[in-house]
Each structure stands twice: as structure tokens, then as C-alpha cells.
C-alpha positions as a Markdown table, in Angstrom:
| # | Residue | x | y | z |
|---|---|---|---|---|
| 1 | Unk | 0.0 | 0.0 | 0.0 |
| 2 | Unk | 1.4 | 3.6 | -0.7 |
| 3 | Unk | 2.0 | 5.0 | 2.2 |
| 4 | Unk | 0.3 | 8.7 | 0.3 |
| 5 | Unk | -2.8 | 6.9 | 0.4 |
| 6 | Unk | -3.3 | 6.2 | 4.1 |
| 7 | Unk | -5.2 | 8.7 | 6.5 |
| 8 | Unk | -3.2 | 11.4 | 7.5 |
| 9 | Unk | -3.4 | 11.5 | 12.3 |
| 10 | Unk | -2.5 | 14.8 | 14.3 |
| 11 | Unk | -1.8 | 14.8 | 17.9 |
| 12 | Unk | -3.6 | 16.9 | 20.3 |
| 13 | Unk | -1.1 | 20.0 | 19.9 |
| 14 | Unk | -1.0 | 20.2 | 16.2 |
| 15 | Unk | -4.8 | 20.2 | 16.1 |
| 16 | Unk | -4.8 | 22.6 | 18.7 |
| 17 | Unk | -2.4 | 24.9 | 16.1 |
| 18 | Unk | -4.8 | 24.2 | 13.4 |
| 19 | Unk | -8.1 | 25.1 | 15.4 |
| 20 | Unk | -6.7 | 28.2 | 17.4 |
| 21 | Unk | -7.0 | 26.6 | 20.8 |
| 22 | Unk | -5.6 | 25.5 | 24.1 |
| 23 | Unk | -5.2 | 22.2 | 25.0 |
| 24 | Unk | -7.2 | 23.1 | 27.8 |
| 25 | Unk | -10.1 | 23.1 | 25.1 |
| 26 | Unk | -9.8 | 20.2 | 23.3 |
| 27 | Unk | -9.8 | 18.4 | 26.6 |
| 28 | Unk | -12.8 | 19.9 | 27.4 |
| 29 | Unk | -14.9 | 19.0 | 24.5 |
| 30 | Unk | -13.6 | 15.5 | 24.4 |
| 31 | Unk | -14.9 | 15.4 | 27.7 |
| 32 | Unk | -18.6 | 16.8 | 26.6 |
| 33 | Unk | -18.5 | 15.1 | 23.5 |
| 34 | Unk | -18.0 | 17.9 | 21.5 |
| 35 | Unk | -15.6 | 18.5 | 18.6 |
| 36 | Unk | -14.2 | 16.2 | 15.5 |
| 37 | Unk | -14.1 | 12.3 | 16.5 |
| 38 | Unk | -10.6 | 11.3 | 18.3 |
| 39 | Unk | -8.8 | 8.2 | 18.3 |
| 40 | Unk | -6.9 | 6.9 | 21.3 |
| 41 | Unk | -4.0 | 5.3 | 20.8 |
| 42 | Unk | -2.4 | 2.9 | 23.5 |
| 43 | Unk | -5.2 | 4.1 | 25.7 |
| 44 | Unk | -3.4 | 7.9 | 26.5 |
| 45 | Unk | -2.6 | 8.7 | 23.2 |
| 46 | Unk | -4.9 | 11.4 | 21.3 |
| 47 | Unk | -5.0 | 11.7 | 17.8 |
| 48 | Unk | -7.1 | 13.4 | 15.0 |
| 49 | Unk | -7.3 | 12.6 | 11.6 |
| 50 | Unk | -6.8 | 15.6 | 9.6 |
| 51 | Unk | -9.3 | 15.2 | 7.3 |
| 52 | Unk | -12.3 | 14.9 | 9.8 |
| 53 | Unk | -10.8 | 18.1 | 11.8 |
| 54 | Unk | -10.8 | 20.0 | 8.2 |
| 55 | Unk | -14.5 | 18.7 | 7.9 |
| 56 | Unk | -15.5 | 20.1 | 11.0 |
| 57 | Unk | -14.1 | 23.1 | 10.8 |
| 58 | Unk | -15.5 | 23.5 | 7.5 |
| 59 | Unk | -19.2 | 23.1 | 9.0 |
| 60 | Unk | -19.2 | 26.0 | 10.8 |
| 61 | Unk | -18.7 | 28.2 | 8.0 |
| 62 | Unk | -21.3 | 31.1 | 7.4 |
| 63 | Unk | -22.7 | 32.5 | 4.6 |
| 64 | Unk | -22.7 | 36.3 | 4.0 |
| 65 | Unk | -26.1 | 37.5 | 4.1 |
| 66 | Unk | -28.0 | 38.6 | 1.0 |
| 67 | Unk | -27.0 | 42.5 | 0.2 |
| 68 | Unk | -24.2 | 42.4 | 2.8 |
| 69 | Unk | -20.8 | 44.0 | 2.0 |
């Protein structure tokens, strides 16, 4: 398998750099539930994979309203 082809995983601190968020946060909404799905790794482990973070992100975009500048 070409390794290009498999899912690309970020760890807590790179999706925190992405997002524009503490660590603090992300802890927080895995804790409520909240936020893209994570993946645990060896049990302590937290990883992201980049494309479901980018997906997320993406769904709280917001259309300009109608005769806005």
C-alpha cells in the first residue's frame, strides 16, 4: 500500500495549532462530547485525523447575508 494513500493522524497540539485553541479546550470538548471524532491510541494517546478536523471546521462556515458588504 502507498503510504500517500493512508489517512493522515494529528496529535492533540498540532490540532490545537490548526483550530486556534488551548489544550485546555480540546480536553474539554472531548470530555462533553464535542468537537471532531478522536482516536486513542495505547489508551493515553490522542490523535485526530486531519481530514475529519478539516471537515469540522468546514461546517461552521457562514454565509454572508444577502446585500451584505
Amino acid at each position: 500500500m502507498n503510504a500517500s494513500a493512508l489517512p493522515r493522524y494529528i496529535d492533540e497540539k498540532e490540532y490545537c495549532a490548526i483550530r486556534g485553541c488551548k489544550v485546555g479546550t480540546a480536553r474539554n470538548e472531548r470530555w462533553r462530547g464535542a468537537g471532531p471524532p478522536v482516536y486513542r491510541i495505547g489508551g493515553r494517546q490522542v490523535r485526530y485525523k486531519f481530514s475529519e478536523v478539516i471537515a469540522w471546521i468546514e461546517n461552521f462556515k457562514v454565509e454572508p447575508r444577502e446585500g451584505a458588504r
